[in-house]
Structures are given as C-alpha cells and as structure tokens.
N, CA, C and O atoms as a Tinker XYZ file with bonds, in Angstrom:
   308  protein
     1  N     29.872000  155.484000  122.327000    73     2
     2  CA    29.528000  155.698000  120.946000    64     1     3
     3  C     28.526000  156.850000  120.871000    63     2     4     5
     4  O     27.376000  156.702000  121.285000    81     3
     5  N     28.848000  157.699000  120.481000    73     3     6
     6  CA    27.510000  158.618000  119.861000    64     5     7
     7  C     26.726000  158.661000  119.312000    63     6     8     9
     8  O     26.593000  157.614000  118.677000    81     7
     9  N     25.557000  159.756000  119.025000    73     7    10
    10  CA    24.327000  159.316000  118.379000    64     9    11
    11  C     24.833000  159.083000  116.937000    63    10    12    13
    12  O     24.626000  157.984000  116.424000    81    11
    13  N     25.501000  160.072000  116.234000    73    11    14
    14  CA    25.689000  160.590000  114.962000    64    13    15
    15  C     26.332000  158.618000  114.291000    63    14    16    17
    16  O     26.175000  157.985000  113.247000    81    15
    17  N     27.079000  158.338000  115.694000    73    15    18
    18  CA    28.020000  156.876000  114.849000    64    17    19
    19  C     26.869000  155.506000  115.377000    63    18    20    21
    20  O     27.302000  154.381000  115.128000    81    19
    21  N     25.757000  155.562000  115.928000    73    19    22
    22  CA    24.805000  154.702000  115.676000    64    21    23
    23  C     24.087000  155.042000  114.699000    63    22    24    25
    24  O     23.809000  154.176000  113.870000    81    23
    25  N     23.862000  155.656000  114.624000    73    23    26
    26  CA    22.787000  156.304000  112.990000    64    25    27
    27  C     23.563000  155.640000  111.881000    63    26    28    29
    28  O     22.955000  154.774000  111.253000    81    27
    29  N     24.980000  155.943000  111.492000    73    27    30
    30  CA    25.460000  155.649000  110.710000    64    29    31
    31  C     25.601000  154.546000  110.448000    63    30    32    33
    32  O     25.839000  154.133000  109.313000    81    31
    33  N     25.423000  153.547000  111.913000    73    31    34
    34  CA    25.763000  152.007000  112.089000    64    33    35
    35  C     24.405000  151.302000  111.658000    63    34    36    37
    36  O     24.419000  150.163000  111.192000    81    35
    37  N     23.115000  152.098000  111.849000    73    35    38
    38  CA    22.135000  151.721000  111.525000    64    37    39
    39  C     21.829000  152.095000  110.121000    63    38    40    41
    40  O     20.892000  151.370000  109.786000    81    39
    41  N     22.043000  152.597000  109.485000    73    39    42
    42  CA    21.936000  153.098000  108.118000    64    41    43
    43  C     22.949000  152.202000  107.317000    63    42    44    45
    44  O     22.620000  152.135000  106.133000    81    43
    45  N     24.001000  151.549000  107.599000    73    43    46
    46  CA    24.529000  150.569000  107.019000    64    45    47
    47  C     24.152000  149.555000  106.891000    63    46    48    49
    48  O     24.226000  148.933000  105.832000    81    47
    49  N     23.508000  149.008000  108.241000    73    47    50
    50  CA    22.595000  147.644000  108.307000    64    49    51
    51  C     21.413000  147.687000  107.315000    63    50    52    53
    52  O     21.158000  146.679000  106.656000    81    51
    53  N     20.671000  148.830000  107.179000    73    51    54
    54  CA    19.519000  149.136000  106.399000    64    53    55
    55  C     20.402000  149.052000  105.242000    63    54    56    57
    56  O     20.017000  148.022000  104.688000    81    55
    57  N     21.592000  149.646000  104.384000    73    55    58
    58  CA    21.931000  149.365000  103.154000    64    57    59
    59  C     22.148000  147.919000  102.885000    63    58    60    61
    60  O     21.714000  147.509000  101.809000    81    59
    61  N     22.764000  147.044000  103.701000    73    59    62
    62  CA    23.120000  145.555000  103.748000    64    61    63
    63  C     21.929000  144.597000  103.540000    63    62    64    65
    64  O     22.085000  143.462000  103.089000    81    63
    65  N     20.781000  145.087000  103.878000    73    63    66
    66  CA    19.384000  144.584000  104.175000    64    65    67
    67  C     19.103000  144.305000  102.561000    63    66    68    69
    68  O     19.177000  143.285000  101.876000    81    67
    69  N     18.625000  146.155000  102.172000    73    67    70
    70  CA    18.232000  145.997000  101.130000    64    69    71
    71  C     19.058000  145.817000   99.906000    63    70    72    73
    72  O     18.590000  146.232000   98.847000    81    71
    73  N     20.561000  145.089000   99.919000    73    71    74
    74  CA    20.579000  144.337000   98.956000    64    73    75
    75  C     20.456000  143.068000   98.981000    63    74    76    77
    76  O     21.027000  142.461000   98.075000    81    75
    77  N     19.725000  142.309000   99.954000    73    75    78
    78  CA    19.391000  141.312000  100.367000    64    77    79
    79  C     20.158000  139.877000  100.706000    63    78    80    81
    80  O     20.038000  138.726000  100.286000    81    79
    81  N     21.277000  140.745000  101.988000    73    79    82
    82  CA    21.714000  140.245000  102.322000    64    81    83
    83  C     21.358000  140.137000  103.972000    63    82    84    85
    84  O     21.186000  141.177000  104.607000    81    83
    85  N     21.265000  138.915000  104.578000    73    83    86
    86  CA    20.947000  138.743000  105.625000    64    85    87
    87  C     21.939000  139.330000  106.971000    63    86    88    89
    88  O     23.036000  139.745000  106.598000    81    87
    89  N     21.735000  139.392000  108.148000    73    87    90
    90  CA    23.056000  140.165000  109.100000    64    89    91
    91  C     22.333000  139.334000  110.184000    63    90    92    93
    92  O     21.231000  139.313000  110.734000    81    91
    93  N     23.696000  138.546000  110.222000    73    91    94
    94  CA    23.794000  137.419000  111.482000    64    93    95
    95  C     23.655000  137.876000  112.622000    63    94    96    97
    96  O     22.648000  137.690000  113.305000    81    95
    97  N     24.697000  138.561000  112.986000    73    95    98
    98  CA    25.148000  139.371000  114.246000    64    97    99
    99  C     25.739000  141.065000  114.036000    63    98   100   101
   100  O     26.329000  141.552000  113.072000    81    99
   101  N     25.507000  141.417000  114.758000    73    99   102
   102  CA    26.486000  142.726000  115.105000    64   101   103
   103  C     26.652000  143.576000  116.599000    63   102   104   105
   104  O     25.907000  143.522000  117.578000    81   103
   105  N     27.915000  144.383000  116.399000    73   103   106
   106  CA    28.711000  144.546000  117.898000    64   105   107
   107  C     28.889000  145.901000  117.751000    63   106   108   109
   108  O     29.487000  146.414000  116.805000    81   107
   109  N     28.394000  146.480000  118.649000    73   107   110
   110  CA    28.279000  148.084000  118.534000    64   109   111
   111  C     30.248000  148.389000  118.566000    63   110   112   113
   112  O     30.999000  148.643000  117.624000    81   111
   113  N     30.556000  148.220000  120.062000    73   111   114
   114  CA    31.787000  149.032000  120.315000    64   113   115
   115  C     32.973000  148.058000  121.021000    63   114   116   117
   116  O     32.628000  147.314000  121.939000    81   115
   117  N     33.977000  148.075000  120.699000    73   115   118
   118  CA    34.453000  149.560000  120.485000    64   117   119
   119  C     34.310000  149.875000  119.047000    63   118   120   121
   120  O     33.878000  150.945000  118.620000    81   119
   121  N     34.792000  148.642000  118.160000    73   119   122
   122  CA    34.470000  148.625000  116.982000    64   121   123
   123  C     33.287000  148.245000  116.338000    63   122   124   125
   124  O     32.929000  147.127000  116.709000    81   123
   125  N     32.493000  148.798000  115.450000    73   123   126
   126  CA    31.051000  148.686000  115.089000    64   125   127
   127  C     31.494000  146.973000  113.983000    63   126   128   129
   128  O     32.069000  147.069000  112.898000    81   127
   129  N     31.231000  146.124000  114.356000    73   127   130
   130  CA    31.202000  144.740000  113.198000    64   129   131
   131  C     30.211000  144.103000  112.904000    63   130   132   133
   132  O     29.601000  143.426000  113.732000    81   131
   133  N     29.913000  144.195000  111.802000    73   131   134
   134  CA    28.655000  143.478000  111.238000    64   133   135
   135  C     29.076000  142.171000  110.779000    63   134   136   137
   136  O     30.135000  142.120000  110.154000    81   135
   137  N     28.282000  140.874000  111.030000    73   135   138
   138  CA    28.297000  139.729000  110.546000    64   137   139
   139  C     27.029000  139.227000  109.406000    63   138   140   141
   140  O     25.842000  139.248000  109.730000    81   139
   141  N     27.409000  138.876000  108.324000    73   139   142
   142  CA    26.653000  138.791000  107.412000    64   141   143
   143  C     26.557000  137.146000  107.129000    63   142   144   145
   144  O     27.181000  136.275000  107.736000    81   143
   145  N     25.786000  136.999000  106.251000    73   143   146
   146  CA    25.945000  135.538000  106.142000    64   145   147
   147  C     26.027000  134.979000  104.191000    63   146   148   149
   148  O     25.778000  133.895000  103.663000    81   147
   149  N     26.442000  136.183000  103.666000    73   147   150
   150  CA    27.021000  136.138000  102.374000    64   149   151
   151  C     27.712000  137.035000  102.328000    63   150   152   153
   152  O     27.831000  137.679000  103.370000    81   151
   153  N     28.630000  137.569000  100.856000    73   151   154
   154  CA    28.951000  138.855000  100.377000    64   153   155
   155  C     28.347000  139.705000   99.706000    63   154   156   157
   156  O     27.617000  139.596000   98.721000    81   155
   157  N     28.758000  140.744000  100.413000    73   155   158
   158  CA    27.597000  141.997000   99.870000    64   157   159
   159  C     28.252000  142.226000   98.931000    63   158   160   161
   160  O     29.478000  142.191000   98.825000    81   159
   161  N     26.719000  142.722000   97.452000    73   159   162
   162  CA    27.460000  142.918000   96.381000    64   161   163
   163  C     28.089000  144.779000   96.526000    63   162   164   165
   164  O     27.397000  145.708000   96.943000    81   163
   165  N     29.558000  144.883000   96.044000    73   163   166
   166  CA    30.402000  145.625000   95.774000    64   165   167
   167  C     31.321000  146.051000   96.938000    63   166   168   169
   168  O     32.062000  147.034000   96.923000    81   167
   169  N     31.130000  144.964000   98.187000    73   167   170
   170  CA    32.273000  144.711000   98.897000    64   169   171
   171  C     33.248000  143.843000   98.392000    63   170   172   173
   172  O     34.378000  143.662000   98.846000    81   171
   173  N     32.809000  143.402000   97.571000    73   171   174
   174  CA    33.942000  142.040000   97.654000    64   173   175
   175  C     35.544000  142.086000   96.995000    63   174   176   177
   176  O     36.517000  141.339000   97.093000    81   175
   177  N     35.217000  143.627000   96.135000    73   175   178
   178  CA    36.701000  144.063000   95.680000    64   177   179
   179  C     37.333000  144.786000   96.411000    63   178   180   181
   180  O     38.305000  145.453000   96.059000    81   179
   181  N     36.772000  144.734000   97.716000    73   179   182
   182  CA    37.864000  145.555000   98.734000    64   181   183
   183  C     37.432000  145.181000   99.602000    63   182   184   185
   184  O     36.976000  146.017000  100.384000    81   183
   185  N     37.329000  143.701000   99.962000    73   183   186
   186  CA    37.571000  142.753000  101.049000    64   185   187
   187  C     38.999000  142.055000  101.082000    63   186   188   189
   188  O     39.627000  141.837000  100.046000    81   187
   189  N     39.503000  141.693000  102.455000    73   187   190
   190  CA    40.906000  141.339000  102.823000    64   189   191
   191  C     40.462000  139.887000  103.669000    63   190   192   193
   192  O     39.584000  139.671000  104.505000    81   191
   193  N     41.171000  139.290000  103.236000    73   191   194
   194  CA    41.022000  137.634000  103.758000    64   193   195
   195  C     41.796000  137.301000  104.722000    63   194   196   197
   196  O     43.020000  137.389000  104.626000    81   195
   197  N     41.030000  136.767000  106.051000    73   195   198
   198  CA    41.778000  136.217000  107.058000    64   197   199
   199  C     42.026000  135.047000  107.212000    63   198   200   201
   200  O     41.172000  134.318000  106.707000    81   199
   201  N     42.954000  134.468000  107.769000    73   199   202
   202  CA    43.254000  133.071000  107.797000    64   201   203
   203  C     43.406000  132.791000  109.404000    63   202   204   205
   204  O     44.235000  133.292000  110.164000    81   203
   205  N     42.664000  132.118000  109.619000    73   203   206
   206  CA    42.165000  131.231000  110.980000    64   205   207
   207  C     42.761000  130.128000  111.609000    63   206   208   209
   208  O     41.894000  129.265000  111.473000    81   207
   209  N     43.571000  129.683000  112.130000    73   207   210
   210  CA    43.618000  128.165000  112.455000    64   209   211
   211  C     43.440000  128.215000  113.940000    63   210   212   213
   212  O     44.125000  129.001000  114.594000    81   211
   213  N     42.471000  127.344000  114.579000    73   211   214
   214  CA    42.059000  126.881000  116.205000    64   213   215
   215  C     42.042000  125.482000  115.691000    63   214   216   217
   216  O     41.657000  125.055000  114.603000    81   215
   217  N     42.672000  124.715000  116.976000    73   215   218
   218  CA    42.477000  123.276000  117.134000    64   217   219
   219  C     42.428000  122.439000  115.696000    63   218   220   221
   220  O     41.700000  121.526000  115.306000    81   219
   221  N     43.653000  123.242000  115.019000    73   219   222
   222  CA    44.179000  122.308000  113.997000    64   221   223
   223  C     43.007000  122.728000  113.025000    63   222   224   225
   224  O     43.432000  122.107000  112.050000    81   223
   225  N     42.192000  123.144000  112.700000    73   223   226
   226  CA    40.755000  123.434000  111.990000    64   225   227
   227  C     41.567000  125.052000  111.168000    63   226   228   229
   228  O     42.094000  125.940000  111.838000    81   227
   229  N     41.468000  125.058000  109.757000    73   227   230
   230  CA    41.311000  126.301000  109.249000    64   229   231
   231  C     39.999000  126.975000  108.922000    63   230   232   233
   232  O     38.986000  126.372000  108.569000    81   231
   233  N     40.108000  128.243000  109.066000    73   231   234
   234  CA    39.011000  129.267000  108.679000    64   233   235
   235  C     39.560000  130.291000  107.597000    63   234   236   237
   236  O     40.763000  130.534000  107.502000    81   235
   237  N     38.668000  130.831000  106.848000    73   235   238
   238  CA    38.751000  131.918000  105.853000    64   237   239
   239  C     37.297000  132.755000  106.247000    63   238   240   241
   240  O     36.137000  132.345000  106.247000    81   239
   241  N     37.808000  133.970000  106.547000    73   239   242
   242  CA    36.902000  135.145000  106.707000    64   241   243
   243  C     37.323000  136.248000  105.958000    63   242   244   245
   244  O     38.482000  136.663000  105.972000    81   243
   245  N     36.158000  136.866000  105.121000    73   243   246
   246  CA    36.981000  138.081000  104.821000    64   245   247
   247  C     36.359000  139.374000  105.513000    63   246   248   249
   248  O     35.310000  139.298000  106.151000    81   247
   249  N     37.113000  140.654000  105.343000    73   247   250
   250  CA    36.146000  141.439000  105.885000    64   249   251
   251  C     36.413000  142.739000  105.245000    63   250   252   253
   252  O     37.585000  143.009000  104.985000    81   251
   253  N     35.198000  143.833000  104.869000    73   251   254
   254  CA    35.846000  144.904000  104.358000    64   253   255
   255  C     34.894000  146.106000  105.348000    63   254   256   257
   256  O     34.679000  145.947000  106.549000    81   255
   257  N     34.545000  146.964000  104.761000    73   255   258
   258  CA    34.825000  148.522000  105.428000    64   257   259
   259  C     33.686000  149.148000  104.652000    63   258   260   261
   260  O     33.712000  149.072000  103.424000    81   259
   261  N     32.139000  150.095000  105.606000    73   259   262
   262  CA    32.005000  150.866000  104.725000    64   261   263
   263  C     31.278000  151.435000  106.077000    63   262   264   265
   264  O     30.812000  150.898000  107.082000    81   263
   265  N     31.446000  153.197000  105.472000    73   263   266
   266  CA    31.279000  154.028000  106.579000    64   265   267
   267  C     32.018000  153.801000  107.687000    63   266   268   269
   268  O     31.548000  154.470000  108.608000    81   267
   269  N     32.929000  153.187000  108.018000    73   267   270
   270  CA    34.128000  153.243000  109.402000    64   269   271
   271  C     33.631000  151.616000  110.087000    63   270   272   273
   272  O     34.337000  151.122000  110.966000    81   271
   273  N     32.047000  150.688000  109.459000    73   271   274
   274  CA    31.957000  149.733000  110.034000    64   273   275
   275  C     32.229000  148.425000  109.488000    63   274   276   277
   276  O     31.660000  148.234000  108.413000    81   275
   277  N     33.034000  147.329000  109.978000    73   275   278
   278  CA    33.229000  146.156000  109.345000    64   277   279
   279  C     31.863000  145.342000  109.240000    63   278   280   281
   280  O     30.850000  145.021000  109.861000    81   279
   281  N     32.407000  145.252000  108.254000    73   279   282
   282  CA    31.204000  143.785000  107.550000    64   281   283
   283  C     32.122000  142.665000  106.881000    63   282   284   285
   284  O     32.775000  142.643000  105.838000    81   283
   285  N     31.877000  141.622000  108.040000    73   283   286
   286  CA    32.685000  140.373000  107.868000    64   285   287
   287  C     31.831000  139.086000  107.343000    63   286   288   289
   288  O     30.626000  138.909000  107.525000    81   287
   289  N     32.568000  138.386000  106.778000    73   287   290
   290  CA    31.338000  137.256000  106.113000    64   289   291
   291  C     32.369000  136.070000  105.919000    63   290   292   293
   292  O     33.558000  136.295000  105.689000    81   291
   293  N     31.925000  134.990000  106.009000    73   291   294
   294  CA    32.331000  133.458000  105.839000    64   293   295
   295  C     32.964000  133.169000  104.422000    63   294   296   297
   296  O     32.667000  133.739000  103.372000    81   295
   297  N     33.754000  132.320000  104.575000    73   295   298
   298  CA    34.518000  131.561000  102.879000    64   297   299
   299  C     33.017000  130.915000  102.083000    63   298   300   301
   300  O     32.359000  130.098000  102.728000    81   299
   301  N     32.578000  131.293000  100.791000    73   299   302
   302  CA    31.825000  130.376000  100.411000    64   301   303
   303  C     32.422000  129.213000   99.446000    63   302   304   305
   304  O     33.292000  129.442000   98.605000    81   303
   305  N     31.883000  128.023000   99.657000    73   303   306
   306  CA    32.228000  126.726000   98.536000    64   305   307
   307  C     31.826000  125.677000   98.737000    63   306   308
   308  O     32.067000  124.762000   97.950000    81   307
C-alpha cells in the first residue's frame, strides 16, 4: 500500500469519526475495510446488503464505498 492510499485511508476514518460514528475494526490490505458499529450518515443510499448464513444462523451486513475504502456495518433492529 502506499503512502498517498494510507493518507486517504486515514482521512476517511477521521471523516467517519467526526460524524460520530464509532470504527470497530479496520484492515489495511489488500482491501482497505472499515468496520463501523452504525450507519454513517449519507452512506446508507448507496449501501448494498449482504446476506450471511453460517451454521444455520442468518446475517445482514451492508457495505458501501467512499474514497476506494469499504465501510461495512451490522443490520440494525
């Protein structure tokens, strides 16, 4: 990964922050993925929903895209 695409990876986390949303986890490479622990506001109209099933158990994740890095977040209800 290069400098120019950590900067960018870090400058996303700093936008995610200050709309005060918390960031669980994140994974530099190959793909940069951020884990959040809500939805960030003005991702959520261009988030894509995954559907999960392990050991008979379903999951819903969605995840969308900004600056080239995913930011994935949990079903809320």
């Amino acid at each position: 990964m290069t400098t120019a695409e950590r900067v960018m990876f870090n400058e996303v986390i700093h936008q995610i922050k200050s709309c005060g949303v918390n960031v669980v986890s994140k994974y530099l490479a190959p793909t940069p993925v951020i884990t959040v622990d809500r939805p960030v506001p003005g991702l959520i109209d261009k988030a894509i929903s995954l559907n999960e099933r392990v050991n008979g158990l379903n999951r819903v994740v969605f995840a969308a895209r900004i600056s080239g890095v995913c930011v994935k977040w949990g079903a809320t209800e």
